[in-house]
N, C-alpha and C positions, 0 to 999 in steps of 0.2 A: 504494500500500500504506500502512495507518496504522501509526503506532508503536503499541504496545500497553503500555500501560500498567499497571502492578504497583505498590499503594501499600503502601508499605512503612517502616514506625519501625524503625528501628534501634537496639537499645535497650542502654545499656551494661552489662556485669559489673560486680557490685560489688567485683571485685581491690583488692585492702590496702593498693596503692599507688596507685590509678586516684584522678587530681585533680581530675577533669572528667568529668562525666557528658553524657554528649549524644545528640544526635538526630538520625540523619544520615534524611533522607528521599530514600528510593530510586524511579527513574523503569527500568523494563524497556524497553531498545529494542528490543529484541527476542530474542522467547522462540521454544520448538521446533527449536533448534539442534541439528545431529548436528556436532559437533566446532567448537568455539566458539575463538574470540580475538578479541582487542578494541585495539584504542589511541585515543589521543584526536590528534589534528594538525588543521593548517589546511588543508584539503586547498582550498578555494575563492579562497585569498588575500582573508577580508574582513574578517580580525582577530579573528575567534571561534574556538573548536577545534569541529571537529568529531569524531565518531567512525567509527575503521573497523570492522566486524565482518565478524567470517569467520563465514558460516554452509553447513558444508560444502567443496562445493566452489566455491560464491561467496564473491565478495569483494566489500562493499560500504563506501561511507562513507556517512555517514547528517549531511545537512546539518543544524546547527545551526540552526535557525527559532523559539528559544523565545519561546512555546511553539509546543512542535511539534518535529518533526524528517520530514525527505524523504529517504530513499532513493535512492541512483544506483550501479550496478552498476559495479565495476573490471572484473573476471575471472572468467568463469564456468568454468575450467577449471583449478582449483588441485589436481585430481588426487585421490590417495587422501589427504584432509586432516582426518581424522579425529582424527591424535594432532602434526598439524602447528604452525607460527606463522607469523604473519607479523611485520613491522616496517613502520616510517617514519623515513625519512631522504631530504634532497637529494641523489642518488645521482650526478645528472647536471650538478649544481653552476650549475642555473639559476634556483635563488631560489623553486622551490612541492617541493609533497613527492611524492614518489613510495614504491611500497610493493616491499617484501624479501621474497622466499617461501622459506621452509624446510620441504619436503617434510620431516616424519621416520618413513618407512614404511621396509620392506622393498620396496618395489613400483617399484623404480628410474625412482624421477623426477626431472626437470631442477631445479635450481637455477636461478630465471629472478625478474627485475623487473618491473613496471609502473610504464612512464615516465608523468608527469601533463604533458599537452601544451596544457591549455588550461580551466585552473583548475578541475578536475576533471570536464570533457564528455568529455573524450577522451583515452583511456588506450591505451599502447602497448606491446606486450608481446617483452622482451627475454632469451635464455636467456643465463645468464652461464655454466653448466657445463651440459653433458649430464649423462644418470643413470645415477646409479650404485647399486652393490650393499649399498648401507647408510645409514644416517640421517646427515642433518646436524641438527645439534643445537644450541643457541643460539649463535649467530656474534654478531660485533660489528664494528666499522668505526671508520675513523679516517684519518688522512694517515701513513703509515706510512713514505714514503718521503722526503716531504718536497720533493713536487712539485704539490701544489696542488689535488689530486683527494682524493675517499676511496678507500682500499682497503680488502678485505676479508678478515677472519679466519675460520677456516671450519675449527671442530671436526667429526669423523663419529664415528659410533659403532657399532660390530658387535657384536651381539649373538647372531647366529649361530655363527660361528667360532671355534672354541679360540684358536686363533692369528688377531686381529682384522686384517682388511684393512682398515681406515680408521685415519688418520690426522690430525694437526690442521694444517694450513697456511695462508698467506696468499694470495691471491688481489691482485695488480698489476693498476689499474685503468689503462689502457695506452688506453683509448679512449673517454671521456666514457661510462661503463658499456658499451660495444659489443663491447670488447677488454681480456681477460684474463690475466695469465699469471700460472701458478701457483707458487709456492716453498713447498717441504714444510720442514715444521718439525720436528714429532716422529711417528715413527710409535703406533700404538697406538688405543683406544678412548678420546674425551674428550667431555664431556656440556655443557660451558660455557667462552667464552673473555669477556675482557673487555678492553678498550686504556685505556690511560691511562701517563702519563709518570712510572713509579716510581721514579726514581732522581736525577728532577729536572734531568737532562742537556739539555731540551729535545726530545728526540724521544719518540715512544709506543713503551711497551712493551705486552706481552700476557701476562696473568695467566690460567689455566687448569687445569682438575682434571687430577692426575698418575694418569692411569692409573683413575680413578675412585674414587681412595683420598687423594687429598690434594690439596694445590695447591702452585703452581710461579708462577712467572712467568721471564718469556722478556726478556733483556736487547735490546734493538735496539743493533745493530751495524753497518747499515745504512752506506758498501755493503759492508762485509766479509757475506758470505751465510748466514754461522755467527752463528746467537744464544745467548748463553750463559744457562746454566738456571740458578736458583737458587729452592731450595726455603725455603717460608713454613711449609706444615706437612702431616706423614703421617702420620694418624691413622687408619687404615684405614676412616672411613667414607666413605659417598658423598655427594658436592659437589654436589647435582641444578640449584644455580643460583649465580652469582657476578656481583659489580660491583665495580667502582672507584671511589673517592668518597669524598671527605674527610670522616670522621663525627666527627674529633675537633678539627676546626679550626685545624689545626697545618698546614695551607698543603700535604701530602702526601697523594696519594692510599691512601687504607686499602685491603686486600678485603674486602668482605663475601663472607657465604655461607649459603646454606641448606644444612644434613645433613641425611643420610635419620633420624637417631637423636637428631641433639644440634640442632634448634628452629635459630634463625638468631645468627649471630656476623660480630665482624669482627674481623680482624688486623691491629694499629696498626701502619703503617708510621712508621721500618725497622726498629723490634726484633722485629715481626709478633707481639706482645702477643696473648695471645685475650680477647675481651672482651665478654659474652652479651650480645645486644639481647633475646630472646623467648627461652625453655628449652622451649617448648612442642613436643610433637615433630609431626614431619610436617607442616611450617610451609614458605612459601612466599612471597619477598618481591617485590614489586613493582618498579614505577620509584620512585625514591628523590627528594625536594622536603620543604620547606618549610611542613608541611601548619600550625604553630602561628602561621606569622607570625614567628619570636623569630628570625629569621637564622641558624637552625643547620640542617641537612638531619636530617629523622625518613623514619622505613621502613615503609612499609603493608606489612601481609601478610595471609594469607590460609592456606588449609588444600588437604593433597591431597585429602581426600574419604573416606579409610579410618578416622581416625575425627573426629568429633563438633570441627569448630574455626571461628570467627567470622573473619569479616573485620573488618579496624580498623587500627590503625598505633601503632607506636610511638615517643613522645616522646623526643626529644633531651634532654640534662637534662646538666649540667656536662661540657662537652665530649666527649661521647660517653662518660662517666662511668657515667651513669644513667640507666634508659629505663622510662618509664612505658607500659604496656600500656593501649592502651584500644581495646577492642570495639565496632563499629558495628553487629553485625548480631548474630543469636541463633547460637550454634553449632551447626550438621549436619552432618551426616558426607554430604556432596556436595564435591566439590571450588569452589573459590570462591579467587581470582586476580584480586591488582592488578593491571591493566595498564596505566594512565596518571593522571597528575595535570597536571588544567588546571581553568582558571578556566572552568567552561562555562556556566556563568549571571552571568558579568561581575558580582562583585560583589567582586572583591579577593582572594579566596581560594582556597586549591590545591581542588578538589572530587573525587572518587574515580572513577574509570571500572575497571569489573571485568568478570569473567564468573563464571557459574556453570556448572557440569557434573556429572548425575549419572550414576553408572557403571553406576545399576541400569535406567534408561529409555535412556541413551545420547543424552541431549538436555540444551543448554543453553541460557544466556541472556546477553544483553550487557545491560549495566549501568550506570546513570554514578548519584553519591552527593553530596547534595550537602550540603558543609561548613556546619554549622551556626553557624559565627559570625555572629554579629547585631548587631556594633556595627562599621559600614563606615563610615567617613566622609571619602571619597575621591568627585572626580569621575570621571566616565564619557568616558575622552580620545576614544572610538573614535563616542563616541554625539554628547554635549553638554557643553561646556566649561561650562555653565549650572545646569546640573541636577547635585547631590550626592545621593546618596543613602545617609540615615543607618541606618534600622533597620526590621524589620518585628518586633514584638512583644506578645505571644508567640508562638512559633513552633515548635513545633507549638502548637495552640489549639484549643480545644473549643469557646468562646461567640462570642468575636471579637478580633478582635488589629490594633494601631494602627498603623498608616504613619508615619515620620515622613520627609521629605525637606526640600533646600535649595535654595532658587531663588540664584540669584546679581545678578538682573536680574529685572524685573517678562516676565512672559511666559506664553502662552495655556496650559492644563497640561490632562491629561486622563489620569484616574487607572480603570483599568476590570481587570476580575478575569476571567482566561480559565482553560478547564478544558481537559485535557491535550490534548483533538482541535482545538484553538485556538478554539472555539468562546465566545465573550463572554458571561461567562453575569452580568454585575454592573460597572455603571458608578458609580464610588464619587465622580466629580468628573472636570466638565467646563466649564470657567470661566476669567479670565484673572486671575490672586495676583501679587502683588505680591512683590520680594524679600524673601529669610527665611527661618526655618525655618517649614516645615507640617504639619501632620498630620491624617489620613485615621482614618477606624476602620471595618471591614470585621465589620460584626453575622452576620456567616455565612448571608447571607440572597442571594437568585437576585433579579436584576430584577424575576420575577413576585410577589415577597413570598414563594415559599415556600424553608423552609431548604435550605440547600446538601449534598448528602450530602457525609461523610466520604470524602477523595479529596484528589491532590495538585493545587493553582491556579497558577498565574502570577499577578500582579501586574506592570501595563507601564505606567511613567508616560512620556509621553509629554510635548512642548515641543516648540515651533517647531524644535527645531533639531537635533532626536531623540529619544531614547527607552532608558531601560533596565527590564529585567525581572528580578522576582524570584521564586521558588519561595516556596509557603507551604501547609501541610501541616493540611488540619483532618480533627481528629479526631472 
């Protein structure tokens, strides 16, 4: 199967506070999705991420080959996963990733894993819970007990019932993921749980919407069996997404949160401060990284789909003080969802993996974005300890845009320009340079002399001793 390619500028708002104007150039892995999710992990252990996509009821990773990307199926049987998620995490604590399914239907299905048995050829499929009569809804994980496994936290939600039969509890990983046992926490209807160590005790606590109208976190008292609840805040809206994560640099973990009415915020721990990241309503945050480089964590987010919202991220700015919105893609009213930040074109910087979903066709897309920083000047540990690579400029480009790179050593080098079906469509240098810096200039023209159309390229310089690739986006 080919990936299918979507070229796409992403172009910013001109917001009053926006300091940086940019161009995220978007690659579709793949479109036609009836109920989409996406993350970015190594699923092959070769030091690059790849991406998982749920499309349906498969589950696929999609091997990193830039350019290019291969397909290999996890799980053809992820059930009614139409409004479902999946994750990544070492579950089995043997060092590659395995994936987390969270049925959330009314259609009582298993809670179950896929163990990665052999650097993703061979996948083995584990129930951790039988089905039950109600949604599980974003769960999280961690060493909860303090015996060298993860366990798991494991909100439900009912939505049927006046009086909700689902409750939030932990799940005791009692058998390298084989063997379960359950301890209930609180009963009731919860939409998001999060783990992180709030009180600095050294053990993990768990942070989670009260009832769908506020948030709590759950002190660990471990082994006494009683957690004691202490409320952050009840503000009667709905919490639809929550993390833990230091956004102000003060060494504690915050909560953040998405509301259904009030755009996304976090709560300074421990005075639990509130303190707007985006006001935008109907707003949606992703996995939380480092997207500027500056050492502080910033928040991608994204839109439900009801009305008209971009995807983009918001910059960290005086310790979680001030946050600059900036848009990467045009606003639609389709739902659109960070779901991972990895380096996926090795080039030093965090790049966007998302989904799309619209609610009017019932189909989406898996997405990865890639960061448009252009001044890299870091070697390639995974490729060539030889080869730097400094910039490709201008980037996006209409006429032609110049290579520059760093030998470190005289060595054979071979500079050629591939089009998204890895096809070589332009060899710009094939020769052996001496150490230094070098530079290429890429006239937007095909081997055969005629011009290139407008479309996303790779760029792969190559050495004796590896190789690294870059995205370049002509207009």
């Amino acid at each position: 199967m080919k990936s299918t390619a979507n070229f796409c500028l992403a172009i910013f708002f001109a917001l009053p506070i926006c300091l940086h104007a940019q161009l995220w150039p978007t690659e579709t892995i793949r479109s036609g999705i009836t109920g989409a999710w996406t993350r970015a992990a190594d699923f092959d252990n070769d030091n690059d991420p790849d991406i998982l996509v749920q499309s349906g009821d498969t589950i696929y990773w999609y091997e990193n080959l830039l350019p290019g990307w291969t397909p290999h199926i996890i799980d053809l049987t992820f059930y009614n996963s139409k409004f479902d998620y999946v994750d990544v995490l070492d579950l089995d604590g043997d060092g590659d990733t395995d994936i987390l399914k969270f049925p959330a239907s009314d259609f009582a299905d298993p809670l179950t894993w896929n163990e990665n048995k052999s650097n993703g050829t061979e996948w083995e499929l584990h129930q951790i819970l039988p089905d039950v009569n109600c949604n599980w809804m974003q769960s999280s994980w961690g060493d909860l007990d303090g015996d060298g496994d993860v366990d798991l936290v494991v909100p439900e939600a009912d939505f049927i019932n006046p009086t909700p039969l689902s409750s939030i509890y932990w799940l005791e990983n009692t058998g390298d993921g084989d063997a379960w046992t359950k301890h209930p926490l609180l009963p009731g209807s919860y939409l998001y749980s999060s783990v992180a160590d709030l009180d600095g005790d050294g053990d993990l606590d768990i942070a989670c919407d009260e009832g769908s109208a506020g948030i709590l976190w759950l002190e660990n008292k471990l082994p006494n069996t009683v957690w004691i609840q202490h409320p952050v805040v009840n503000n009667g809206d709905f919490h639809l997404v929550g993390a833990c994560v230091d956004l102000n640099g003060d060494g504690a973990a915050d909560i953040a949160t998405a509301m259904q009415n009030g755009g996304i915020a976090y709560f300074a721990n421990p005075g639990w401060g509130k303190v707007n990241i985006n006001s935008a309503p109907q707003l949606y945050f992703g996995v939380f990284g480092d997207v500027d480089g500056d050492g502080d964590t910033d928040v991608p987010y994204g839109g439900w789909g009801n009305v008209p919202q971009a995807l983009g991220w918001a910059e960290n700015q005086n310790n979680g003080a001030n946050w600059v919105k900036h848009n990467i893609s045009t606003a639609v009213a389709i739902q659109r969802i960070p779901t991972g930040l990895a380096d996926i074109d090795d080039d030093g910087d965090l790049d966007l993996v998302s989904l799309t979903f619209d609610y009017n066709t019932g189909l989406g897309s898996a997405l990865w974005s890639a960061n448009p920083k252009i001044s890299v000047s870091i070697s390639n540990p995974k490729t060539s300890e030889e080869l730097s690579f400094i910039s490709v400029w201008p980037n996006p480009f209409s006429v032609s845009t110049t290579i520059r790179y760093e030998l470190n050593s005289a060595n054979n080098v071979s500079l050629c320009v591939y089009d998204l079906l890895g096809r070589q469509v332009r060899t710009l240098h094939r020769d052996r340079q001496d150490a230094g810096i070098h530079e290429a200039i890429w006239d937007g023209k095909l081997d055969n002399g005629d011009r290139a159309p407008s479309a996303v390229y790779f760029l792969r310089i190559a050495t004796e001793n590896g190789a690294v690739s870059r995205m370049m986006v002509m207009e």
